[in-house]
C-alpha positions in Angstrom: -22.9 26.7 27.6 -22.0 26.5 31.2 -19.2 28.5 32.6 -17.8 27.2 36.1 -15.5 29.6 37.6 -14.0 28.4 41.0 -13.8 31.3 43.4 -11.3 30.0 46.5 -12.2 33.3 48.7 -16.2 34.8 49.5 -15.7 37.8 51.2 -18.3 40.0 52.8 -17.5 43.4 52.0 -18.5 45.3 55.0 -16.1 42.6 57.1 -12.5 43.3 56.2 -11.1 44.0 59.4 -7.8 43.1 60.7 -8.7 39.9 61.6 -9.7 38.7 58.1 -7.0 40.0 56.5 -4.7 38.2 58.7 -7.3 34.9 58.1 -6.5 35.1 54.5 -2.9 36.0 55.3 -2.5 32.5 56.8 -4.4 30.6 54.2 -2.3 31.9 52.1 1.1 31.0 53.9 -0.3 27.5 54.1 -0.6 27.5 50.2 2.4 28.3 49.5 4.2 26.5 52.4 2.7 23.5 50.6 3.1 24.0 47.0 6.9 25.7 47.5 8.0 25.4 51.0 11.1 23.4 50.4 12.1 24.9 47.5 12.0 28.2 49.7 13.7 26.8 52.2 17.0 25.8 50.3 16.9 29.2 48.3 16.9 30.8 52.1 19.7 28.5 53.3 21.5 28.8 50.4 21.5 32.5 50.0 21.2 33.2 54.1 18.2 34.7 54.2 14.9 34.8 56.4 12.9 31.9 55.7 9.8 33.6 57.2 10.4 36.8 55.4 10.7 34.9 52.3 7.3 32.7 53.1 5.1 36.2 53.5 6.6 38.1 50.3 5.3 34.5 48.2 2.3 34.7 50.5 1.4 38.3 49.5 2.1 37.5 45.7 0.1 34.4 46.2 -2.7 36.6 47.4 -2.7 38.5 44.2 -3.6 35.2 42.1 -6.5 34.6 43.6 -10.2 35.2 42.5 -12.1 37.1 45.4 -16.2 37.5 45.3 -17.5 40.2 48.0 -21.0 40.6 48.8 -22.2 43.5 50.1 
């Protein structure tokens, strides 16, 4: 039996600076720009709130989702 597990993120463990946290930071935003960006937009508009605020509290959640494999 083959089990096929998509890991989106390889990370090397001894390279998880500031810079590639902010690299996954971004590919996150884009994700969930994509999937959700309108809807966020009109729940910003409609309840006056910061659209870019709202984008990095979904992109931080989004991060949670995600498999992550580090190598050492």
């Amino acid at each position: 039996m083959d089990i096929n597990i998509d890991i989106p993120f390889r990370l090397n463990f001894n390279n998880l600076d500031g810079e590639t946290q902010e690299k996954l930071m971004q590919q996150s935003k884009h994700e969930v720009e994509q999937r959700f960006g309108a809807e966020i937009k009109t729940y910003a508009q409609e309840n006056d709130l910061d659209y870019g605020q709202l984008l990095e509290e979904e992109a931080i959640k989004n991060l949670y989702n995600h498999k992550f494999k580090f190598t050492v």
